[in-house]
C-alpha positions as CSV (number, residue, x, y, z in Angstrom):
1,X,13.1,35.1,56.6
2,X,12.0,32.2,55.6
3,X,13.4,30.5,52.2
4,X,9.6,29.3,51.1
5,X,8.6,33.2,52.0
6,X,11.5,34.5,49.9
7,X,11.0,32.1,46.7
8,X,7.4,33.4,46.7
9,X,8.3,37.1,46.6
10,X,10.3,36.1,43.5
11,X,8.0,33.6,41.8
12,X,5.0,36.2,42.1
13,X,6.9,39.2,40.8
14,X,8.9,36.7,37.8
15,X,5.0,35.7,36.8
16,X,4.0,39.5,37.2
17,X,6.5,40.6,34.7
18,X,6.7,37.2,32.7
19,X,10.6,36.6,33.0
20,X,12.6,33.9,34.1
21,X,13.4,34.1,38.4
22,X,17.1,33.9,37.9
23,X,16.6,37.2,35.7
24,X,15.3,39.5,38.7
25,X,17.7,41.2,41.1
26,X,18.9,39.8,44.6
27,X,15.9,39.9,47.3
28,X,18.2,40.7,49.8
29,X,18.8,44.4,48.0
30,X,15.2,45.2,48.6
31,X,14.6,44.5,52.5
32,X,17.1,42.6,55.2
33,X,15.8,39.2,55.7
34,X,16.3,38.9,59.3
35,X,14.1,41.6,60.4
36,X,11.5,40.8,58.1
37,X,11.3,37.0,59.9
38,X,11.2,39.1,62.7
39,X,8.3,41.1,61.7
40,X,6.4,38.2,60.3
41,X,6.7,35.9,63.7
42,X,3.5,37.0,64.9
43,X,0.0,36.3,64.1
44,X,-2.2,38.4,61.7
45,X,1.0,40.8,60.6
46,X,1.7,41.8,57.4
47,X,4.5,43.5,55.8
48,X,4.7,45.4,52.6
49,X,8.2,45.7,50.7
50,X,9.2,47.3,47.0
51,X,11.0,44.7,45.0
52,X,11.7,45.3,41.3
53,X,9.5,47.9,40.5
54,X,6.3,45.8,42.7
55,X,4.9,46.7,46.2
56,X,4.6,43.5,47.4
57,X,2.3,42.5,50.9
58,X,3.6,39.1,52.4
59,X,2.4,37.4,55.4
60,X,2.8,34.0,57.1
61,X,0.9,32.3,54.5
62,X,3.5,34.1,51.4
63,X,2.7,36.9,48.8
64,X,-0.8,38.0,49.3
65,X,-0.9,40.9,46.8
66,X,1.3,42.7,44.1
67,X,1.1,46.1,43.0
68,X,3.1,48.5,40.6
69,X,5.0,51.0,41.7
70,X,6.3,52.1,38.3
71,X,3.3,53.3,36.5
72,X,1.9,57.0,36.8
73,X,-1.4,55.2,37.2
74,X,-0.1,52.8,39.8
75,X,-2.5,54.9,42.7
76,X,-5.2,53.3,40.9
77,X,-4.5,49.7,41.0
78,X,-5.5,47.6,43.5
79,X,-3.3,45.0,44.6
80,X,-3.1,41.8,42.0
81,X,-4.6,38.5,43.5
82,X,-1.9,36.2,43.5
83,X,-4.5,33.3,41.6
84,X,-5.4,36.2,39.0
85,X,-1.6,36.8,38.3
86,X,-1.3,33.1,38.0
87,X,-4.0,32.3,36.0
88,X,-3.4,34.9,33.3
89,X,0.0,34.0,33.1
90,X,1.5,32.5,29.9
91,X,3.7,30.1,31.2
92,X,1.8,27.3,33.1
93,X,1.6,26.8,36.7
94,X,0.3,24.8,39.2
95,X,0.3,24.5,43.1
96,X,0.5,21.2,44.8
97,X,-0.6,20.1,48.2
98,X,1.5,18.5,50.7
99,X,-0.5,15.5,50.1
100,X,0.6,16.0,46.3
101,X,-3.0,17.0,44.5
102,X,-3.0,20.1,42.3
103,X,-5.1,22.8,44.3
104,X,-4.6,25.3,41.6
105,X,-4.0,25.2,37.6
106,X,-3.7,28.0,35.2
107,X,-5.3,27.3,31.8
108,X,-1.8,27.6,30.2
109,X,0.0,24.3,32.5
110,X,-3.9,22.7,32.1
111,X,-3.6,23.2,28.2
112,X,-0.1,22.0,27.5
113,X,-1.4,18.3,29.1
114,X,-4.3,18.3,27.0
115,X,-6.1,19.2,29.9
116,X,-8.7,21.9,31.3
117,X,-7.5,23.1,34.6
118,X,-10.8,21.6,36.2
119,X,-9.8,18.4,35.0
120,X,-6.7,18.1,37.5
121,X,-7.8,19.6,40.2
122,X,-8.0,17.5,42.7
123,X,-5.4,15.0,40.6
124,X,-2.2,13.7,42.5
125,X,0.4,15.1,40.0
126,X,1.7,11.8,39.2
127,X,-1.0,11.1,36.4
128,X,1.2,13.7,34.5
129,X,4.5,11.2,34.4
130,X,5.2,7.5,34.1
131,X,6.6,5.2,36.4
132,X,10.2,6.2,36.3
133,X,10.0,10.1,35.9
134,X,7.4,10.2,38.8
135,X,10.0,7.8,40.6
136,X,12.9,10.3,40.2
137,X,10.5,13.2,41.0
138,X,9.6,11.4,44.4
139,X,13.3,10.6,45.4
140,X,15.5,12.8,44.3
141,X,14.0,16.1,43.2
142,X,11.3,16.9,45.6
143,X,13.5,16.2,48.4
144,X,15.7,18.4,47.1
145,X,13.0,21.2,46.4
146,X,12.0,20.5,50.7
147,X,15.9,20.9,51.4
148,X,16.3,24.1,49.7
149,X,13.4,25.6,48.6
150,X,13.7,25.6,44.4
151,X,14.9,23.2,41.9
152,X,15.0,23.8,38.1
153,X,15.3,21.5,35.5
154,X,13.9,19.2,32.6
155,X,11.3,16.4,33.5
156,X,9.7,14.6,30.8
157,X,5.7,14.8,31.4
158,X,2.6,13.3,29.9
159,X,-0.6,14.7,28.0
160,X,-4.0,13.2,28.7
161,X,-3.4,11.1,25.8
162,X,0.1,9.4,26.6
163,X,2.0,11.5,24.1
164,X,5.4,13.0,25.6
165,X,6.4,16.7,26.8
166,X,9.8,18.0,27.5
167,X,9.3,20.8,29.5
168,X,11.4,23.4,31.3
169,X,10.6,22.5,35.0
170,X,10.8,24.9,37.9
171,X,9.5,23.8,41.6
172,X,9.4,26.5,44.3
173,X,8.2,25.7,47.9
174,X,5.9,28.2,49.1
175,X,4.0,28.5,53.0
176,X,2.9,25.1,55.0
177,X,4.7,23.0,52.3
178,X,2.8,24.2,48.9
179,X,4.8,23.7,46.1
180,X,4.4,26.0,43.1
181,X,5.0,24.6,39.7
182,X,5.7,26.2,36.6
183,X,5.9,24.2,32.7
184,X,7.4,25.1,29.5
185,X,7.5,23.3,26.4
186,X,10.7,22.3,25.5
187,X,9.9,19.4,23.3
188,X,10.5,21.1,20.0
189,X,13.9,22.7,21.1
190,X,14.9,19.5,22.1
191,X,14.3,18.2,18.9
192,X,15.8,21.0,16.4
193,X,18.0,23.2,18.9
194,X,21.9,24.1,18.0
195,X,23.4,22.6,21.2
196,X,26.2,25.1,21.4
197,X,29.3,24.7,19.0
198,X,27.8,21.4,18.6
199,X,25.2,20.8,15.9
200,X,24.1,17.4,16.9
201,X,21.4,17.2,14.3
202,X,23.6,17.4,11.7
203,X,26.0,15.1,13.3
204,X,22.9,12.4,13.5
205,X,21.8,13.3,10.1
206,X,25.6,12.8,9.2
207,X,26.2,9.3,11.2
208,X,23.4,7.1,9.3
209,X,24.6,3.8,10.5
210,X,24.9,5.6,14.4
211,X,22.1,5.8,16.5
212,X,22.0,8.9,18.7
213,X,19.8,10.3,21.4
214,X,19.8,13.6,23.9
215,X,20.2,14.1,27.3
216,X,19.2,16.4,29.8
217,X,21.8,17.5,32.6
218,X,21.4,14.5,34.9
219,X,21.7,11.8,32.4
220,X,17.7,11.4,31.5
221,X,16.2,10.9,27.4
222,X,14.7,13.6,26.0
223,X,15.4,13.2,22.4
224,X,15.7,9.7,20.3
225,X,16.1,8.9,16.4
226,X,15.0,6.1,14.5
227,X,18.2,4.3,14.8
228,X,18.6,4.7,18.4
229,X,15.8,2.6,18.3
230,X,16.6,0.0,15.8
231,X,19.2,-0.7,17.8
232,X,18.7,-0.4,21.0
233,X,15.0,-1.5,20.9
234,X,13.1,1.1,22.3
235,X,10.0,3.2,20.8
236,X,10.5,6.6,21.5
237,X,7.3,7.2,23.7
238,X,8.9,4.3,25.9
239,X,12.2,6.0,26.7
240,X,11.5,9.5,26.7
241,X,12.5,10.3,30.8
242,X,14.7,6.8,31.1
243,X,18.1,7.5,32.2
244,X,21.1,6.7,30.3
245,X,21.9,3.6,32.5
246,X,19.1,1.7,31.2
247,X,21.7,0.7,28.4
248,X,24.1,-0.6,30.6
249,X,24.8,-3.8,31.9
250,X,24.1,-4.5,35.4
251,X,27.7,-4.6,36.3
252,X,28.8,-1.4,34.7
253,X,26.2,0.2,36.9
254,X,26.9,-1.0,39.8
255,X,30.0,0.1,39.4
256,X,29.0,3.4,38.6
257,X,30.4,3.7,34.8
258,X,27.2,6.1,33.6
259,X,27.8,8.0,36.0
260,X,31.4,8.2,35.6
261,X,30.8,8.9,31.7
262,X,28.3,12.0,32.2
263,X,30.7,13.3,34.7
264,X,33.9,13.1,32.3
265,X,31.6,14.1,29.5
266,X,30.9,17.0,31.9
267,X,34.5,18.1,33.0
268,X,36.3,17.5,29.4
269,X,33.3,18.3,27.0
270,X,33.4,15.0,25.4
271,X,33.7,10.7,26.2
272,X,34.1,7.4,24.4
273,X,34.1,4.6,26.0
274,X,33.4,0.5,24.3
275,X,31.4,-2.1,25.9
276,X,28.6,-4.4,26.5
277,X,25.1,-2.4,26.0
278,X,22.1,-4.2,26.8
279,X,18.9,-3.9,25.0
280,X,14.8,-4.0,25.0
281,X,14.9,-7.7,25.4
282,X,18.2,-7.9,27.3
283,X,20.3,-8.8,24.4
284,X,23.7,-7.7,25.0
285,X,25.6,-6.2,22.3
286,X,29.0,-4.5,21.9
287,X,29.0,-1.0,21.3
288,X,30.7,2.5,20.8
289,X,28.8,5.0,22.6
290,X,30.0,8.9,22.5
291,X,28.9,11.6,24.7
292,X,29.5,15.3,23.5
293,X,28.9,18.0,26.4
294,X,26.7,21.1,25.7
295,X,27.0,24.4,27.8
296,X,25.0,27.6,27.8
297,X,26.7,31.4,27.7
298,X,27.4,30.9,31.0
299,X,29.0,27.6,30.9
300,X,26.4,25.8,32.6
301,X,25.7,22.1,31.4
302,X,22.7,22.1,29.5
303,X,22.9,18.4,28.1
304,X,24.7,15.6,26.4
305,X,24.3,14.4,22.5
306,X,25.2,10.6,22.2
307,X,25.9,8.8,19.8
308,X,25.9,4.7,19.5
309,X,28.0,2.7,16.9
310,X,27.6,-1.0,17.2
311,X,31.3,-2.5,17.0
312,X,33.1,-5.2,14.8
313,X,34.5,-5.9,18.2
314,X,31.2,-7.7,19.4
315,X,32.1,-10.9,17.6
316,X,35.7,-10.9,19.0
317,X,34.4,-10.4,22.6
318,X,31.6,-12.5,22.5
């Protein structure tokens, strides 16, 4: 069976029942893969399987209808249009064409932008980032979401009027290269959220002369106080979705040291390391910087809090 094929099985039964994917059971319990490939190699053949509690009718083109198979009442219903589930769903999503326009917007992914969905159609979805986030998008997740399929995350995303979003990211590849998008809002629990045994707002509201900032998994902004920008020059709404190695020196990244730092940060739950920072302006300034790990339940990274301390040793290394 094809992967795309699969992911849309899930994605249109998740938005069906309004959960998470990663929350419904294996695919592979309901119906062996290999013989529904099989099945859908031909032309004009559908296939209708029961997956968690749904009877759900795929064909080449993915999911083309849902239907319950729990309720007494369920001889009743007609099968669900794939766009109606969508577009009553409360968490936003989108498709994108291969040529990267939105073909489809639900009023909730239209609404969290500012936006009504008739007002992106037709949009490349790079008018919902800047530069940089819509660069990483391009090179390193979407090629990732074309290797295997699916790729969760957070991005950092723009409204209509340039203000910031933190959202909970999730990119499945459905048939002929259709990529189906779904948005949360995350920009509050970013700002307030317990991270863990860590409590890094109290640790910021604790370290008055620090500055300190959050981190997704991969080393990009999505939180920033008043003194991480004091000192290190940048308004918030400019480094929201920067990564981490903006502060660094040319030489410590080429030599990988950001990477290094999340990595140890990663592995040992916390890092310190001294050295040159660079600002705004390009200033350089000499600097404490520590990164404390945060997992879920699980033990899966979530982020990184940092804190920045600027050091008595700048005037003895300047």
């Amino acid at each position: 069976m094809d992967r795309s094929l699969s992911q849309a099985v899930i994605m249109a039964v998740a938005g069906a029942e309004g959960v998470d994917p990663i929350d419904l059971p294996p695919l592979y319990e309901a119906i062996d893969p290999d013989a529904l490939d099989q099945l859908l190699s031909g032309d004009g053949v559908q296939v209708r399987l029961n997956y968690n509690g749904y009877g759900v009718t795929v064909d080449q083109r993915g999911v083309v209808g849902l239907e319950s198979v729990n309720s007494e009442s369920s001889q009743n219903q007609n099968s669900i249009d794939m766009r109606r589930v969508m577009e009553t769903s409360r968490e936003g999503m989108s498709l994108v064409r291969p040529d990267g326009t939105f073909s489809f917007v639900n009023s909730a992914f239209a609404s969290l932008f500012g936006y009504i969905p008739s007002e992106l159609i037709g949009e490349h979805w790079t008018v919902l980032y800047h530069n940089e986030e819509a660069k990483r998008l391009e090179e390193d997740i979407l090629p990732a979401v074309r290797e295997t399929g699916y790729w969760s995350g957070e991005t950092v995303r723009l409204t209509k009027h340039g203000e910031a979003r933190v959202t909970d990211h999730r990119l499945a590849l459905t048939d002929e290269d259709v990529v189906l998008c779904t948005a949360t809002d995350i920009t509050l629990d970013r700002t307030a959220t317990r991270f863990g045994a860590h409590n890094f707002d109290a640790m910021a509201d604790e370290m008055e002369d620090s500055a300190f900032f959050a981190l997704d998994h991969e080393g990009y902004v999505t939180r920033w106080n008043e003194s991480a920008e004091c000192l290190n020059g940048y308004e918030r709404s400019a480094i929201l979705g920067e990564h981490v190695s903006t502060f660094f020196s040319h030489e410590d990244r080429d030599q990988g040291l950001p990477e290094q730092l999340l990595e140890t940060a990663k592995n040992q739950g916390t890092v310190t390391d001294e050295g040159w920072r660079v600002q705004n302006d390009g200033t350089r300034f000499w600097t404490e910087l520590t990164m404390v790990a945060s997992y879920d339940d699980a033990g899966t990274i979530r982020g990184f809090g940092t804190m920045v301390r600027e050091s008595s040793e700048s005037s003895a290394n300047s």
